[in-house]
N, C-alpha and C positions, 0 to 999 in steps of 0.2 A: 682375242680370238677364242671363241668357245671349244671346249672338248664334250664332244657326246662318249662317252663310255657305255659301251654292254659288254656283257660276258661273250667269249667268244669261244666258239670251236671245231675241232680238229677239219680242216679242209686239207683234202688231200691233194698233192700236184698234180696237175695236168700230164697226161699219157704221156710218158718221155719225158720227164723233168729230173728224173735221177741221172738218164743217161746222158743229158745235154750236163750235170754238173761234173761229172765222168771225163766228158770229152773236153769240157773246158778248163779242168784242171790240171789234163795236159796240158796245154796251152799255156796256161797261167806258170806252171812248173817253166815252161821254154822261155817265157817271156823274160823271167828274171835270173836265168842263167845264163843268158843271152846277153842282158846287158851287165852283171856284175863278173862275169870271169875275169876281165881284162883287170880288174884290180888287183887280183891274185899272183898274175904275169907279169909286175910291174918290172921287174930285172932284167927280162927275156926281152922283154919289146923295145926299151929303152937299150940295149944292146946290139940289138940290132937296126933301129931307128934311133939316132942318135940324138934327143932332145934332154933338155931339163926338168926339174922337179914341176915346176910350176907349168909347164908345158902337158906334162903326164897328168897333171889336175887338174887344166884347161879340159882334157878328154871329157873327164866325168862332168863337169861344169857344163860344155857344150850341150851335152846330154838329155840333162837335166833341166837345161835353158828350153831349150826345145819341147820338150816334152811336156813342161809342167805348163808352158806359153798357148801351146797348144791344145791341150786337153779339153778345154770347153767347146774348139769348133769341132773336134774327133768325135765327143760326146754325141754332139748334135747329129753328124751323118750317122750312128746308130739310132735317133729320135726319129729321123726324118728317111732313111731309107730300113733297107734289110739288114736286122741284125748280124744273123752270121752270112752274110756276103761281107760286111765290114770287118767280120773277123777273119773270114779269110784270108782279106787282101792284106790286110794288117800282118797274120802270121807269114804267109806269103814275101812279101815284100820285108819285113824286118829278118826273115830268115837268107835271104838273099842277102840285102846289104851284110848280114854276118858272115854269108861266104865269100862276098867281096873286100872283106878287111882281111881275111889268109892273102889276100894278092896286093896288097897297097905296099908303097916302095919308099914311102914317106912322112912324114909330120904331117903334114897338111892332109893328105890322100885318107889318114886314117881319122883327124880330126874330121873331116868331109861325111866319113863312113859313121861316126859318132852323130852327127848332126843328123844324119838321116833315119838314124836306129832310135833317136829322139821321136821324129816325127811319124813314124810306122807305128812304134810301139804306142803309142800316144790312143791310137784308136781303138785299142784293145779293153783293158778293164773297165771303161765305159759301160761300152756294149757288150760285152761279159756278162759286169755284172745287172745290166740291164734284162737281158735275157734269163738271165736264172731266175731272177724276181718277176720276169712274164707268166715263167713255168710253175713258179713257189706262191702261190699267192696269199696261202695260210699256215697254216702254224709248223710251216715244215721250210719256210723261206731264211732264218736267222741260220739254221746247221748247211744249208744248201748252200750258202755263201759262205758260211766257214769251210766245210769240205772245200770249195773253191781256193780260199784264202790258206787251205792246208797245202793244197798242189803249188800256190805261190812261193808260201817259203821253203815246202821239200828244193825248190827251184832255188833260192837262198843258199842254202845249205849246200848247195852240189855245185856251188861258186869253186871251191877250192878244187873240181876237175880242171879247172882250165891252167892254174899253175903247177899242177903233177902233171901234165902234159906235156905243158913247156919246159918243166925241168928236165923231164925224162925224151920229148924225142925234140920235137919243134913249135913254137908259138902258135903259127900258120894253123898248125894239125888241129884243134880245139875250134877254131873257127872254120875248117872245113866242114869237120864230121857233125855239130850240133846245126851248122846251117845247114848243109844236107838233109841233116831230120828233119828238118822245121817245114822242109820246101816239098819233102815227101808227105809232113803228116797235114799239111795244107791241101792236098789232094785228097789224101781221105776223108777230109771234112768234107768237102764237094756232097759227099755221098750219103753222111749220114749228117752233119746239122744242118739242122730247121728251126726256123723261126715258131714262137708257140701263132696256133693257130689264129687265134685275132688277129696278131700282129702281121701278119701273111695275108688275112682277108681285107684288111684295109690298107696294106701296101698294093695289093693288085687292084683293089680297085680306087687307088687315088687319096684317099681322105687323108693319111697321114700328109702325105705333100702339100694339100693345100692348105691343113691348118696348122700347121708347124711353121715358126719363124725364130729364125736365130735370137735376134734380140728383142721380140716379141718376149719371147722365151726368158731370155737372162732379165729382165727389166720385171719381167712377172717372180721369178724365183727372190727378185732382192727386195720385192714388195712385202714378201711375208716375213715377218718376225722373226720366225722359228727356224726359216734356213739362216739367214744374218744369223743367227745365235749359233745354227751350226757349221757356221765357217767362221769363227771365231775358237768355235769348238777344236774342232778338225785342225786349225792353225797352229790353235796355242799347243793340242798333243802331236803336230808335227813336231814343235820346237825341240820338243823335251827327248820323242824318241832318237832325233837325230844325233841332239848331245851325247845321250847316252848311247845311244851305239855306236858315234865316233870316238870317244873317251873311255870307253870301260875297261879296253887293255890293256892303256896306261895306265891306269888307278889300281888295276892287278899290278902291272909289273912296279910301279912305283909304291903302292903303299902296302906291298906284301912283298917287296925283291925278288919279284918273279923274272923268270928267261922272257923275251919276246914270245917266243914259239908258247911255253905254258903258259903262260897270259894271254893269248891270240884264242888258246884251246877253251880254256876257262870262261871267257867274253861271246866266244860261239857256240863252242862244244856244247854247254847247256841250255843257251838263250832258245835259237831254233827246234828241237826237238819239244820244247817244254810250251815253245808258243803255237808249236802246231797243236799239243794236246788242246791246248787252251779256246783257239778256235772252235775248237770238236766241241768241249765243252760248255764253252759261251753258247754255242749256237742253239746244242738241244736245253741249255737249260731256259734260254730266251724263248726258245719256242714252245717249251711246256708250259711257261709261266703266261704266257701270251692267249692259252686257252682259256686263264681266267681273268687278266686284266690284259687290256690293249696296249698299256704304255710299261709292259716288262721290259721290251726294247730300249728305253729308254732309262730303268730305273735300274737295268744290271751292268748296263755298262760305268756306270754313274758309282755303283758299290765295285764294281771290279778296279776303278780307278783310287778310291777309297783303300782299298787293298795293296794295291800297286804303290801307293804314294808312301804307305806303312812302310813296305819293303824296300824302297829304295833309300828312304831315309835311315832306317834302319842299318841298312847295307853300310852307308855312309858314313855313319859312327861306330863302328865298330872296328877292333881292331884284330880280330881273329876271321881269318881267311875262310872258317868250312862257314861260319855265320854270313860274311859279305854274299858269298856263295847263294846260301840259301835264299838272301834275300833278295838277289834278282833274280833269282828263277821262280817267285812268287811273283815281282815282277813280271815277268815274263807270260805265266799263265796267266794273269789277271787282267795287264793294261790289253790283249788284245781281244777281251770282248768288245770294246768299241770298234774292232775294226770289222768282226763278223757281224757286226751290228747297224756299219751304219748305215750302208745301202738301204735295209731294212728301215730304218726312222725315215733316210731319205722319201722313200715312196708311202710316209705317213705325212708327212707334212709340204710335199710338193705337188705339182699338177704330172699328171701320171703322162703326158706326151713328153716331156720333158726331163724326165729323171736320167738319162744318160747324159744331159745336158748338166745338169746340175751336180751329176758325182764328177765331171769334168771342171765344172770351175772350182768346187770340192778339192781335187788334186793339183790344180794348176795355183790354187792359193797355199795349201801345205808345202807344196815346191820350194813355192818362192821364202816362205818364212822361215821353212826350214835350211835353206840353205843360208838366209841370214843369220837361222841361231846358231851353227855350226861357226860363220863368222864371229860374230860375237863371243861365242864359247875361246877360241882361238885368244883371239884379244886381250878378257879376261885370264885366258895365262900367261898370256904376255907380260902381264898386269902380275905376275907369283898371287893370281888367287888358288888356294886347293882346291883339287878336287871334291873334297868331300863336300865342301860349301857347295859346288852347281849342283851336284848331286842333292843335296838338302835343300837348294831355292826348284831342281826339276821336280820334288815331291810336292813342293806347296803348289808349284805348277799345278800338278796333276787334281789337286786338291781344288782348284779354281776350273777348270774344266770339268770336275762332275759339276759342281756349284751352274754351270752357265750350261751344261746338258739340262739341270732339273728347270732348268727356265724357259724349256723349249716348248708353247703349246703347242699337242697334237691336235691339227683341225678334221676331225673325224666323225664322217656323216653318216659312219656303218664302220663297223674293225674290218669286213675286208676291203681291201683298195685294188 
């Protein structure tokens, strides 16, 4: 697959492409405070719903099933219909089912409510991130997706509202008051997002419907090379983040004799704030570099992983606490230029009716892997391997992921797409 290279430059968004990253960053913020609070509450819910361990992680598993299962056909109804009508219905309806879990009386009723908070949310980042890269279409689409990707994790981060709720008044109350917002701020969207305008002249007048096909569609993405390389991609740095973010507290509290609670601070407290800089900064340096080669997208996430793989392994051998420290919060800013990045490579090497189709099987494959490396992670300590070893085989990981990023060719018949 040939690469045409030119220099390229500064195009600026389409009228309304800051504010559509604006409005959808709320969105993105709701989407993932929506489904990770309940982690937070695990004492409160199981107290009052009287189930077991493996029952309480059946929740998140259903979730996850759901969503990750799904993703490629969600994708598509942003491909094939109106973007933000699908983002409505999606914030709409997952904010709803969030106020229907304050009223569930049961195991089952709330597992039900997981499944379905699965398949709403499911349609979301698709077409999100589909729509900002309508609005972004030159050298200002890599920061426009990070800003995005910034409002996702501030959404992360504000997980731990939902257990100072439940500790201080009621479980119920955290799922009333964020599913009421979600159901109010789905009204305001009504009003102000819009599809960029192409995408609205050939939804009213038919063409996207007729030539969109679901697996027209997926049968053409796994033709090209370059996507295969980047869902292999995307996979193998599912694996690695999952480990690492299910394990890092233990490996504070275990090989520094940390409390729960400081180890819990140390594994978060820095991680998030440092990976939203990092987005910020992936994004505008991707998009500066992009005005004189085409494939910065692709070669900084590639050195940001480079860096990252430093830092963890780093982190891993070491036996002083402020160093481990420093070295995943290098982590931290560095491994997430691949994520403001890759929607961005997405719409360099896929057919452009299709790219919410494609970040959808994208996600519903990282799902799946990642929820097997967390298995597998598990096993091997079953197994008394240390941590420090998964820690040191996730950096060669990450090390094998730029390696199969630089292998991706960009098929490009002009830099803008």
């Amino acid at each position: 697959m040939s690469i045409s290279i030119v220099k390229s430059s500064y195009h600026p968004p389409l009228a309304g492409g800051w504010q559509i990253v604006a409005l959808l960053s709320v969105v993105g913020c709701l989407n993932y405070l929506d489904r990770t609070m309940i982690t937070t509450m695990r004492e409160s819910i199981t107290h009052a719903l009287p189930m077991s361990d493996a029952q309480f992680g059946l929740l998140t598993s259903v979730f996850l099933w759901t969503y990750g299962l799904l993703s490629p056909f969600a994708g598509f109804l942003a491909d094939k219909f109106n973007r933000s009508r699908v983002i409505i219905v999606s914030l709409f309806v997952w904010s709803l089912v969030t106020w229907l879990t304050a009223h569930v009386t049961s195991f089952e009723q709330l597992l039900a409510t997981r499944a379905l908070m699965g398949i709403s949310e499911a349609c979301y980042i698709p077409a999100a991130l589909a729509m900002i890269t309508d609005y972004h279409r030159g050298s200002t689409r890599s920061l426009a997706t990070g800003l995005h990707m910034g409002g996702v994790m501030f959404g992360q981060s504000l997980g731990f509202l939902g257990g100072w709720i439940a500790e201080r008044y009621l479980w119920t109350d955290a799922f009333n008051v964020f599913g009421l917002i979600g159901v109010g701020y789905a009204v305001i969207l009504l009003f102000f997002l819009r599809d960029s305008p192409d995408k609205e002249r050939n939804s009213e007048s038919g063409q996207i419907e007729e030539k969109v096909n679901f697996w027209s569609g997926v049968f053409g993405l796994f033709k090209r090379r370059s996507f295969v390389l980047l869902l292999i991609f995307w996979g193998m740095l599912g694996i690695v983040g999952w480990i690492i973010m299910a394990w890092l507290p233990t490996y504070y509290q275990e090989s520094f004799n940390l409390s729960q609670a400081t180890a819990g601070l140390y594994a978060t407290g820095y991680v998030y704030p440092v990976s939203m800089i990092g987005v910020l900064v992936g994004g505008f340096l991707s998009d500066r570099w992009s005005r004189t080669n085409p494939l910065a997208r692709i070669y900084l996430p590639a050195i940001g992983l480079c860096i990252a793989a430093a830092g963890v392994f780093f982190a891993g051998s070491t036996g002083m606490l402020y160093l481990a420290i420093i070295g995943f919060m290098l982590y931290a800013l560095t491994r997430v230029f691949s994520d403001t990045n890759l929607m961005p490579i997405l719409c360099m090497i896929s057919d452009s009716r299709y790219r919410a189709t494609g970040y959808g099987v994208l996600n519903m494959f990282s799902c799946i892997v990642g929820g097997l490396g967390i298995y597998v992670s598990g096993v091997l300590r079953d197994a008394d391997v240390n941590l420090s070893i998964m820690f040191k085989l996730a950096a060669v990981s990450m090390l094998l992921c730029a390696a199969v990023l630089l292998l991706i060719k960009a098929k490009m018949e002009q830099v803008k797409s």
